[in-house]
N, C-alpha and C positions, 0 to 999 in steps of 0.2 A: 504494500500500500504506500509505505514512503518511497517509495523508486518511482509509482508512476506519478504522484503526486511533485517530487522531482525532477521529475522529465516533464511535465506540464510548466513548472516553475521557471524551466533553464529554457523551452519554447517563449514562455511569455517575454523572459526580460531579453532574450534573443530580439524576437521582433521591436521590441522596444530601444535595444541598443541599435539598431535597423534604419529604425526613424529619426533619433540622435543623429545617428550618420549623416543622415538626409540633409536634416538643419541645419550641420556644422558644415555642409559644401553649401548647402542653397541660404543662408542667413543673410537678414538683409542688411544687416551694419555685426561690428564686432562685438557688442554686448551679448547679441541673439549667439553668437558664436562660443562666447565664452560661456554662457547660461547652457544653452549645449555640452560643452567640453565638462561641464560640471555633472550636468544631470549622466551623462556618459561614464563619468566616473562614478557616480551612485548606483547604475546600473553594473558596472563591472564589481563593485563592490557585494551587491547582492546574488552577482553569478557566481561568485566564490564561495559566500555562506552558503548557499543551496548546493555547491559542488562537495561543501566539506560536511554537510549534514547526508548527502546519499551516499558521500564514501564512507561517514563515520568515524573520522580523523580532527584531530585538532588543530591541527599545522594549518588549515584553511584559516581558521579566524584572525591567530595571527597574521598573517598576510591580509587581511580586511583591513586588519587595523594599520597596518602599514600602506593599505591605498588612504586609507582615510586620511590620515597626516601628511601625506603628501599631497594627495588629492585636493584638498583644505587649502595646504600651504600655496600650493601652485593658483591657488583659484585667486587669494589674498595676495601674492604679489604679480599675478598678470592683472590686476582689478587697479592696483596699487601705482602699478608702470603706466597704465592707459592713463589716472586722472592725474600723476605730479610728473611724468617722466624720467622718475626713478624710483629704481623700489630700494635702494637701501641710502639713508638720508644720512 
């Protein structure tokens, strides 16, 4: 029951990372791009929890939480560089 409830999970956020795609080539200015790049990253993020709960391993999360911090980070200094033209002051 968790396998195919999992393989439903890793289909959805598939098509969703899909769409992502989409926005991040067709966006119409760079904010829609970067809100993109983020949401991308919260989807990749939840393809790893759902990879690491039908493997049954823990080493999955770890790695979540190392997109997350970076994920975060990168989002905070490319947001950062767009409005001062520099990210470290």
């Amino acid at each position: 029951m968790i396998a195919t409830a999992c393989l439903v999970a890793v289909g959805a956020i598939s098509v969703s990372a899909v769409m992502n795609l989409y926005r991040l080539g067709r966006g119409p200015d760079v904010l829609d791009r970067i809100l993109s790049l983020e949401t991308l990253v919260i989807n990749t993020i939840g393809l790893v929890v759902v990879i690491g709960i039908w493997f049954g391993t823990a080493l999955y999360f770890e790695i979540a939480l190392l997109f997350v911090a970076v994920g975060f980070l990168s989002t905070v200094a490319f947001c950062k560089y767009l409005l001062r033209g520099n990210v470290i002051e």
